[in-house]
KOLPATOR-795795 format. One record per residue: residue number from 1; residue in one letter; y, x, z of N, C-alpha, C, O in turn. Coordinates in Angstrom, 1 decimal. Atoms other than C-alpha are relative to their C-alpha. Layout:
N
NUM;a;Y;X;Z;Y;X;Z;Y;X;Z;Y;X;Z $
...
This chain:
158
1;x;-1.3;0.7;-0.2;12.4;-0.7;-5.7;-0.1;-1.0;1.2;-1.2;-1.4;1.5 $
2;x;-0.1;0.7;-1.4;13.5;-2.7;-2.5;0.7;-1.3;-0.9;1.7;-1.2;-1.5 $
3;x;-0.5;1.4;0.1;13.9;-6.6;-3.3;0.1;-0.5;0.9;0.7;-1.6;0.7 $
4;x;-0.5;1.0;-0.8;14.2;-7.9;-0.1;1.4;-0.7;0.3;1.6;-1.9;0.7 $
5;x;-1.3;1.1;-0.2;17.5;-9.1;0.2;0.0;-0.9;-1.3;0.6;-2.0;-1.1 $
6;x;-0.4;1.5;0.7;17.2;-11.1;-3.1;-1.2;-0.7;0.3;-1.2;-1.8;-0.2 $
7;x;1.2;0.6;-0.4;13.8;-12.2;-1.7;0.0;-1.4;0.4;-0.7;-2.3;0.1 $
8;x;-0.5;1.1;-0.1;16.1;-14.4;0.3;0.5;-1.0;-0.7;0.5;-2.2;-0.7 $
9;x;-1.6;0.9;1.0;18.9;-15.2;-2.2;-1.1;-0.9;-0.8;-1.1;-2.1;-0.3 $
10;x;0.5;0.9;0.5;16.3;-16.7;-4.6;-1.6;-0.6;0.8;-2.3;-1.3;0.2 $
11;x;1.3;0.3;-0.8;13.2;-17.3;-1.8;0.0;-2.0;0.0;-1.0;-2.8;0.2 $
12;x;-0.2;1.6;-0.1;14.9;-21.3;-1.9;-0.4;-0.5;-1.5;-1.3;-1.3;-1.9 $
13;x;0.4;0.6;1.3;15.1;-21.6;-5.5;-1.7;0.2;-0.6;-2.6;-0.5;-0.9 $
14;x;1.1;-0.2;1.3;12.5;-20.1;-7.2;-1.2;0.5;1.1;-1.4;1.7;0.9 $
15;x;1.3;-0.4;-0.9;9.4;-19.6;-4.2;-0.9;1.0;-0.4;-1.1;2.0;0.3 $
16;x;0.9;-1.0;0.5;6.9;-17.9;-6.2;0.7;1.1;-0.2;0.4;2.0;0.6 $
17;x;-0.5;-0.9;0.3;9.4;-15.4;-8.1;0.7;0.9;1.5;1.0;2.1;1.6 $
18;x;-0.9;-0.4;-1.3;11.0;-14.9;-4.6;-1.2;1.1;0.9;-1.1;2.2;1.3 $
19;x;1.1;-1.1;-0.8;7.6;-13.7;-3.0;-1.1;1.0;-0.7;-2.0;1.7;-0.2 $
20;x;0.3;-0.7;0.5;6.6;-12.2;-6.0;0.4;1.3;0.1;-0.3;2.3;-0.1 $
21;x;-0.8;-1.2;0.4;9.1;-9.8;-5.9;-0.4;1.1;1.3;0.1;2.2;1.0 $
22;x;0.7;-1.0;-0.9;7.6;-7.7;-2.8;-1.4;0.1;-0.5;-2.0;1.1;-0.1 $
23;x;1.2;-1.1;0.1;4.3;-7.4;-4.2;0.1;0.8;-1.4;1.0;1.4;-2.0 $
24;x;-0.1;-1.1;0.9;2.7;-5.8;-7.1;0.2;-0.6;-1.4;0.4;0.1;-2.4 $
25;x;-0.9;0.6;1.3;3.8;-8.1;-9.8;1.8;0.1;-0.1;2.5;-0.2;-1.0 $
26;x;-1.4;0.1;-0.6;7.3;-7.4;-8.1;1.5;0.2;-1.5;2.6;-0.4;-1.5 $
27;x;-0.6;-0.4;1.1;8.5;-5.5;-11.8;0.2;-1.1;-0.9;1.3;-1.3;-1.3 $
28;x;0.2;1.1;0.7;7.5;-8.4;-13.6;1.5;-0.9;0.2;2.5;-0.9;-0.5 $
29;x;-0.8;0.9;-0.7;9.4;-10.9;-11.4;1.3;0.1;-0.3;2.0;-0.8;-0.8 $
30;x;-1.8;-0.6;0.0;12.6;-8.8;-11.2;0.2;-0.1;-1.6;1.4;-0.4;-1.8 $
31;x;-0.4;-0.2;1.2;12.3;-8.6;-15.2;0.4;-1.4;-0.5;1.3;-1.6;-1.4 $
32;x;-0.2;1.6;0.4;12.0;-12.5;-15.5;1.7;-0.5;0.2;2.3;-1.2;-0.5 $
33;x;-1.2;0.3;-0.9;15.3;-12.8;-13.3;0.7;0.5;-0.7;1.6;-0.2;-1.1 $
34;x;-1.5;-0.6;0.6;17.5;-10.1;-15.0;-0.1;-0.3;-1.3;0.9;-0.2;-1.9 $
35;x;-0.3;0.8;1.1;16.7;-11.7;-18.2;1.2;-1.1;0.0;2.4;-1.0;-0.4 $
36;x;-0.5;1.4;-0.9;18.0;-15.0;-16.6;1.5;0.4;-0.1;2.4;0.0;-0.9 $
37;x;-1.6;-0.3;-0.1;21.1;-13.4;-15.5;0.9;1.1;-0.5;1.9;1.4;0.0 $
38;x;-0.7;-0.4;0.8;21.8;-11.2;-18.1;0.3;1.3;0.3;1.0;2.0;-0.4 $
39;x;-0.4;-1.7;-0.6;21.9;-7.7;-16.1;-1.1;0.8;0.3;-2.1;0.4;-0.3 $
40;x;1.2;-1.1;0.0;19.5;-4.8;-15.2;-0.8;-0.4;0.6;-0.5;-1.3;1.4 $
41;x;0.9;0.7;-1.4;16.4;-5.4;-13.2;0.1;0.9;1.1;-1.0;1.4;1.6 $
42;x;0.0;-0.9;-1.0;17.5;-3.3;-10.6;0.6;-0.9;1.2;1.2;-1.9;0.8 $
43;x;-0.2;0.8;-1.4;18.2;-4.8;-6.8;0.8;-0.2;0.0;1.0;-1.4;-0.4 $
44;x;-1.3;-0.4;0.3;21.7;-4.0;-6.7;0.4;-1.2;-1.0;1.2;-2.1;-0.7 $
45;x;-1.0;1.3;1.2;22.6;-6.3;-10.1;-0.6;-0.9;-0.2;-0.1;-1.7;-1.0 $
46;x;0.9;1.2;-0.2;19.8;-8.6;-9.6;1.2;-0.8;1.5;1.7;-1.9;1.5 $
47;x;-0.4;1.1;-1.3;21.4;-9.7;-6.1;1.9;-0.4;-0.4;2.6;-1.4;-0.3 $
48;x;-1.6;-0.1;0.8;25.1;-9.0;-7.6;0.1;-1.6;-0.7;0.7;-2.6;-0.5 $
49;x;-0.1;1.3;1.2;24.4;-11.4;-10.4;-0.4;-1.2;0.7;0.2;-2.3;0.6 $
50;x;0.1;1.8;-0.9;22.9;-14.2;-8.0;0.8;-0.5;0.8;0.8;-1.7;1.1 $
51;x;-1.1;0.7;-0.5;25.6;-14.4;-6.0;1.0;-0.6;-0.8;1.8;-1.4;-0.4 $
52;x;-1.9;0.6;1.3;28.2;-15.0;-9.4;-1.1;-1.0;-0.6;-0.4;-2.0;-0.8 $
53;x;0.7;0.9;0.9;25.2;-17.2;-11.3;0.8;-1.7;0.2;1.1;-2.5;1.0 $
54;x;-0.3;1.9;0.2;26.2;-20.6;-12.7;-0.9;-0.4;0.3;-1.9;0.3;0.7 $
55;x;0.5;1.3;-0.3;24.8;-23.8;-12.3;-0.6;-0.1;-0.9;-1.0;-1.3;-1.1 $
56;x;1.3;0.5;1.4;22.5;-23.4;-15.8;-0.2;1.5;0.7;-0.6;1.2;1.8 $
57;x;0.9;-0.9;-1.0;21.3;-19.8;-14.2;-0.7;-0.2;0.5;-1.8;0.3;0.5 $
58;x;0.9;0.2;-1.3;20.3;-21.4;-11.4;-1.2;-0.8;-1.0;-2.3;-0.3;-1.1 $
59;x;0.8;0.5;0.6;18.6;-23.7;-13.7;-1.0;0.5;-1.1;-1.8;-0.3;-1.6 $
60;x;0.2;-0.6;0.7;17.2;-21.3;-16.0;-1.2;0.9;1.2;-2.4;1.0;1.1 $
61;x;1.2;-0.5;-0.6;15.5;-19.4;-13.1;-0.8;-0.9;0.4;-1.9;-0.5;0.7 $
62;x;1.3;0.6;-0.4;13.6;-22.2;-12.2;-1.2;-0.5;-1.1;-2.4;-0.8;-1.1 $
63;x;1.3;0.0;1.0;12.4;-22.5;-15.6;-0.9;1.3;0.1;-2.1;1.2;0.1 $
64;x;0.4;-1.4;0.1;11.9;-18.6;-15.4;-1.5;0.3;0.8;-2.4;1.0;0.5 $
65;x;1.1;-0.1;-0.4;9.6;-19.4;-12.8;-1.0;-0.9;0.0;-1.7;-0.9;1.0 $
66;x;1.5;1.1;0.1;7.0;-22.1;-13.5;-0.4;1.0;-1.5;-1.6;1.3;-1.5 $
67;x;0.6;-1.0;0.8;6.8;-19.7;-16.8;-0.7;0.9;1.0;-1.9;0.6;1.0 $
68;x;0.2;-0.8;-0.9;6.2;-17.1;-14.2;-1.6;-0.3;0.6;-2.7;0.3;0.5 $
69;x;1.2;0.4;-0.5;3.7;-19.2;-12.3;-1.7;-0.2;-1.2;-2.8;0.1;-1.0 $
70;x;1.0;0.3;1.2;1.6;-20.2;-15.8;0.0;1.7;-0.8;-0.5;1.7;-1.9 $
71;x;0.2;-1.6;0.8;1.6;-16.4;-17.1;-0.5;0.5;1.1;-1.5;1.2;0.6 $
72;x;1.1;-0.2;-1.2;-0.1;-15.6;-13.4;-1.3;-0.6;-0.2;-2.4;-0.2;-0.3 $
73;x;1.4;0.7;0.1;-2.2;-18.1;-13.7;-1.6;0.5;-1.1;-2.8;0.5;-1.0 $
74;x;0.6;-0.4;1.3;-3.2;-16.8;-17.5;-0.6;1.2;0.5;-1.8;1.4;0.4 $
75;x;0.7;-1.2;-0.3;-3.7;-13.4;-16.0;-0.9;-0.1;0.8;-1.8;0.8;0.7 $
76;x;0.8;-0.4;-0.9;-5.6;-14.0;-13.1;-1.5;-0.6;-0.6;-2.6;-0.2;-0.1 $
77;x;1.2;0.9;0.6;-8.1;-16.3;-15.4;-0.4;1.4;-0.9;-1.5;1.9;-0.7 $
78;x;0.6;-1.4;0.6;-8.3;-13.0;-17.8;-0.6;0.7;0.5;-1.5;1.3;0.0 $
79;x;0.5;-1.2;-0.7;-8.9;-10.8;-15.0;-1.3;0.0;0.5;-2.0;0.9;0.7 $
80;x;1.3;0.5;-0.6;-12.0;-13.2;-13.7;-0.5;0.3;-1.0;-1.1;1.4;-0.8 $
81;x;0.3;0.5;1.6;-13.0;-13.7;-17.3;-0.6;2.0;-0.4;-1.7;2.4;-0.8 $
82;x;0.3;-2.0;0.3;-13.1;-9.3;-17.8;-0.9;0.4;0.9;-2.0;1.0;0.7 $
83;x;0.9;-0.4;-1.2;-14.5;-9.2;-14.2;-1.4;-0.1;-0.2;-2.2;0.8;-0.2 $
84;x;1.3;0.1;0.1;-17.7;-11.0;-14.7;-1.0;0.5;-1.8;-2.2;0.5;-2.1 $
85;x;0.5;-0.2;1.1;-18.2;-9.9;-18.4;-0.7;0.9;0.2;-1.8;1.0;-0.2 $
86;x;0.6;-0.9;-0.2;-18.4;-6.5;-16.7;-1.0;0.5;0.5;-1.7;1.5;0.6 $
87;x;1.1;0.3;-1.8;-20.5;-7.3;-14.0;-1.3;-0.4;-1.1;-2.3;0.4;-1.1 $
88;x;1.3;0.8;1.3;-23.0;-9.3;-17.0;-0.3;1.3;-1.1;-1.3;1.3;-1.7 $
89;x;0.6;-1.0;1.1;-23.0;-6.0;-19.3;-0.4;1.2;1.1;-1.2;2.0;0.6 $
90;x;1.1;-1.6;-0.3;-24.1;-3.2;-16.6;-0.9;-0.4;0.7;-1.4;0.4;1.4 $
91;x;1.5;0.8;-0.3;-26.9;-5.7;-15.4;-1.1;0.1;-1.4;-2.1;0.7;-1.7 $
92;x;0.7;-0.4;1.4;-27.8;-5.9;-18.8;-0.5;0.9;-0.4;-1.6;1.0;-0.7 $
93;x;0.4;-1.4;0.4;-27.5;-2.4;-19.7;-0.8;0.6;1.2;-0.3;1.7;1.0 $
94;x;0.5;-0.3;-1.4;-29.5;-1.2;-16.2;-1.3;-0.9;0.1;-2.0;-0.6;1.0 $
95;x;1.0;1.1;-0.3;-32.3;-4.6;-16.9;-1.5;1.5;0.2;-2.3;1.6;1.1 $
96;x;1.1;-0.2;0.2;-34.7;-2.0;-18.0;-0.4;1.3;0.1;-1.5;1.8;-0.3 $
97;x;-0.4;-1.2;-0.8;-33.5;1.5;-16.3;-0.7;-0.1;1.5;-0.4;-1.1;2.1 $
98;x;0.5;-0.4;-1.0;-35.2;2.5;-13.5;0.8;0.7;1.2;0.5;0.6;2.4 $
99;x;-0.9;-0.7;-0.6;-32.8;4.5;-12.1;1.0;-0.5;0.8;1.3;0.1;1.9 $
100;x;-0.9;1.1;-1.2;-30.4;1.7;-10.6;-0.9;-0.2;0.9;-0.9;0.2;2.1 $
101;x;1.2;-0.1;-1.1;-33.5;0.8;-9.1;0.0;0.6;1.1;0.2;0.1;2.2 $
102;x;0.7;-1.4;-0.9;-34.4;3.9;-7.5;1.2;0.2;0.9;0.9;0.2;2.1 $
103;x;-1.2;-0.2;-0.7;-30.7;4.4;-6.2;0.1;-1.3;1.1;0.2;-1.3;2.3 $
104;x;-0.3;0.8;-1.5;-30.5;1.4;-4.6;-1.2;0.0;1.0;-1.1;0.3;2.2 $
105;x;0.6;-0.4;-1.1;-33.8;1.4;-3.1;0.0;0.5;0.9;-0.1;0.0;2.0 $
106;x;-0.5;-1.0;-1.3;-33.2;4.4;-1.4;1.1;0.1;0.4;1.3;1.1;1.0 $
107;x;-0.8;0.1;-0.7;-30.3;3.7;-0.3;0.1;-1.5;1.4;0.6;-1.7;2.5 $
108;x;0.3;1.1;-0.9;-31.2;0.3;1.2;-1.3;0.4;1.5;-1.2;0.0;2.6 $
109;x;0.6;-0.9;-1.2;-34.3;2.6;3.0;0.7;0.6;0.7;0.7;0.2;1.9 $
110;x;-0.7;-0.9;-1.0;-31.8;5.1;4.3;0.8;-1.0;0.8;1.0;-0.8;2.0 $
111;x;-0.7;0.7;-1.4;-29.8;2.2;6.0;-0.5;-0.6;0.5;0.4;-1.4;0.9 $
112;x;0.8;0.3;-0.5;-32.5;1.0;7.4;-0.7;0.8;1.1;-1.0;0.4;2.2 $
113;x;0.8;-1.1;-0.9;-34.1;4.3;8.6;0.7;0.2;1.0;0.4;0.0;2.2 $
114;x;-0.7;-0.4;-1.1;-31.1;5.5;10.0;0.7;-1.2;1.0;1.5;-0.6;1.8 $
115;x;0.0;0.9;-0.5;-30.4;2.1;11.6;-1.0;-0.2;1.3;-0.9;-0.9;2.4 $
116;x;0.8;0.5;-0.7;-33.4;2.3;13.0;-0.3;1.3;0.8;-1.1;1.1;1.7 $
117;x;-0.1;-1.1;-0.5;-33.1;5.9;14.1;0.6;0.0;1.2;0.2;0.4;2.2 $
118;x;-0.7;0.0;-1.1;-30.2;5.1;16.0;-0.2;-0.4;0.9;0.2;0.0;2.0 $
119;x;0.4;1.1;-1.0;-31.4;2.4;17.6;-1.2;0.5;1.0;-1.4;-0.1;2.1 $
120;x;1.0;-0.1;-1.1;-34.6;4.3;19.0;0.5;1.2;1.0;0.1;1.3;2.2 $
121;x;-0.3;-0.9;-1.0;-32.9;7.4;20.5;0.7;-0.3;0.7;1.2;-1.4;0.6 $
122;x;-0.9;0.4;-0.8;-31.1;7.7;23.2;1.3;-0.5;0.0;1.8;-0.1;-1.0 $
123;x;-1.5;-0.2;-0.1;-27.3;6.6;24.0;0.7;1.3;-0.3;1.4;1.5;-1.3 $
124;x;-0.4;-1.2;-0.2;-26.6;9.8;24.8;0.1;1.2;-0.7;0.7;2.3;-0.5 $
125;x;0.3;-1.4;0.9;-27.9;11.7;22.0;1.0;-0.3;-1.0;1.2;0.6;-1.7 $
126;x;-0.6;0.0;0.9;-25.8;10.3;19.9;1.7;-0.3;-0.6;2.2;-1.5;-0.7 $
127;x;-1.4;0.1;0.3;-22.2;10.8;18.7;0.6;-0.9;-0.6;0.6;-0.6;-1.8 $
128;x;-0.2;1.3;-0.1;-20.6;7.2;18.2;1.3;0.1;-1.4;1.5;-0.7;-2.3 $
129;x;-0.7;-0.5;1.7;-18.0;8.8;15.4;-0.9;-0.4;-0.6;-1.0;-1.5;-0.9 $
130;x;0.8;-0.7;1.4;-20.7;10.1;13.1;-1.0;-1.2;0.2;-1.6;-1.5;-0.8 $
131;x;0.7;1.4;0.2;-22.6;6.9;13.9;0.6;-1.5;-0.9;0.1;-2.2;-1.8 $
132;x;-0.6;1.0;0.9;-20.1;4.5;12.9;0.4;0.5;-1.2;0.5;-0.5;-2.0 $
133;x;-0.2;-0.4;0.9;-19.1;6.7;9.9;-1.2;-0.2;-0.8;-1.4;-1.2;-1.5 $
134;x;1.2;0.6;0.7;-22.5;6.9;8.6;-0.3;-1.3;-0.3;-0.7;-1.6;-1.4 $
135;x;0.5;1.2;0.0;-23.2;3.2;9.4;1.2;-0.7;-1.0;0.9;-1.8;-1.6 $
136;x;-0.9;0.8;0.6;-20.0;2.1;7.6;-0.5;0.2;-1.5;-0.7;-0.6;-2.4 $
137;x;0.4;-0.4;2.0;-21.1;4.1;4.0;-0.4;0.0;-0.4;-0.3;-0.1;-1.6 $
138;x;1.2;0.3;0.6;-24.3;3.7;4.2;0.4;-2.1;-0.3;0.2;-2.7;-1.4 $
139;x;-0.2;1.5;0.0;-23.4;-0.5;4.8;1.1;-0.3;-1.2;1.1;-1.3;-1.8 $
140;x;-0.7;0.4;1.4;-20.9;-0.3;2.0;-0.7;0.4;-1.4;-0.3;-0.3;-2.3 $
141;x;1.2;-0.6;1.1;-23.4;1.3;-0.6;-0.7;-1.0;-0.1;-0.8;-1.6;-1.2 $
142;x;1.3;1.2;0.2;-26.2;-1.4;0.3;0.7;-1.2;0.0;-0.1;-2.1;-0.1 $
143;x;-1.2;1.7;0.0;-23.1;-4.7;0.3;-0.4;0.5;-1.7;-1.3;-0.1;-2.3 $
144;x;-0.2;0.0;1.9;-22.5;-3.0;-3.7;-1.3;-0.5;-0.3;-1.3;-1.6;-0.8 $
145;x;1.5;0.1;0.6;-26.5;-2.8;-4.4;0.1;-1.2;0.1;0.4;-1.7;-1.0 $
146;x;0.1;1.1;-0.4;-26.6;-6.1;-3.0;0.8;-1.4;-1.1;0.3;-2.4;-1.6 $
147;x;-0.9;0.6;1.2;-23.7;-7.4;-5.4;-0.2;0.1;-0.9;0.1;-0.8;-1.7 $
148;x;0.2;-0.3;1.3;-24.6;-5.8;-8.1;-1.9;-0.8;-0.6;-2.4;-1.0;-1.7 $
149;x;1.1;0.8;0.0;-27.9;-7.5;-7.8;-0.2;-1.4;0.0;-1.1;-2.1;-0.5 $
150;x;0.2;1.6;-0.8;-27.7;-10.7;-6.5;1.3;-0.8;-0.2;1.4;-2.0;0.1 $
151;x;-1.3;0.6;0.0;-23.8;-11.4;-7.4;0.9;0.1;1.2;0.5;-0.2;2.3 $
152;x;-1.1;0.1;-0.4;-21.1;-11.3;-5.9;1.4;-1.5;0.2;1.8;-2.1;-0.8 $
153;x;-1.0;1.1;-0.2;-18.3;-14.2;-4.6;1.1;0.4;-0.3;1.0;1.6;-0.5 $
154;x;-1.1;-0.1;1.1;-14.9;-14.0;-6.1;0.9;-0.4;1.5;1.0;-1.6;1.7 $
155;x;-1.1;0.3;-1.0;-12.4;-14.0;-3.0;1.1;-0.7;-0.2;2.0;-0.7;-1.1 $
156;x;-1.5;1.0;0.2;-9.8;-16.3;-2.6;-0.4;-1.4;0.4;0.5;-2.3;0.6 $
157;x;0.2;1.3;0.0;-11.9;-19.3;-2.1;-0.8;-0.6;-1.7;-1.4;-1.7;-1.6 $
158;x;0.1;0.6;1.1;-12.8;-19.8;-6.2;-1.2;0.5;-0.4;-1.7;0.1;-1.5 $
């Protein structure tokens, strides 16, 4: 569904619910609102209804959204909270497997060898695609091993 035009209409009032509504909580958002104003969550009777909304509407969406804000909040703390549980049980299960091991090893050799492959042959011998392809898959394989080992940082700053 296309929210940009109420993106605006409520982008003053309600900030979060406003820039929520283009991403992927967007369903959410729109559902909090047509509660609010009593019509479908569809673009159309969302922006309809905010142009006719009273003066307890308006006031109702801004409750709508500090709810909004604290029910994000709740999820993104669940989502960290699942994240590292997961991350803590296939360390666990893997402490005493050999086989994680072995996978990453060799994969930390292969991007090394061929690292070091590339680097001794010539310029010329070598096709700068299939170099950077390789070098990107192999470099994303040994980042995971690396994380999965050693931890990982939690983006965003937290």
């Amino acid at each position: 569904m296309k929210f940009e035009n109420i993106k605006g209409l409520i982008g003053d009032l309600a900030p979060t619910l406003g820039a929520a509504l283009g991403g992927p909580v967007g369903g959410a958002a729109a559902t909090m609102l047509a509660d609010v104003l009593g019509c479908d969550p569809t673009p159309q009777k969302i922006e309809k209804a905010l142009q006719q909304a009273t003066p307890e509407q308006l006031t109702e969406i801004k409750k709508a959204e500090l709810d909004f804000e604290v029910r994000m909040a709740e999820i993104d703390l669940d989502v960290f909270a699942l994240e590292t549980k997961d991350t803590q049980h296939a360390r666990e299960a893997f402490s005493e497997d050999w086989t994680a091991r072995a996978i990453a090893l060799l994969s930390i050799l292969l991007f090394g060898g061929y690292v070091l492959l590339v680097t001794l042959q010539p310029a010329d011998d070598n096709d700068l695609n299939v170099v950077n392809l390789v070098l990107g898959y192999l470099g994303g394989i040994v980042s995971s091993v690396v994380s999965f080992y050693f931890g990982a940082s939690k983006s965003g700053g937290k």
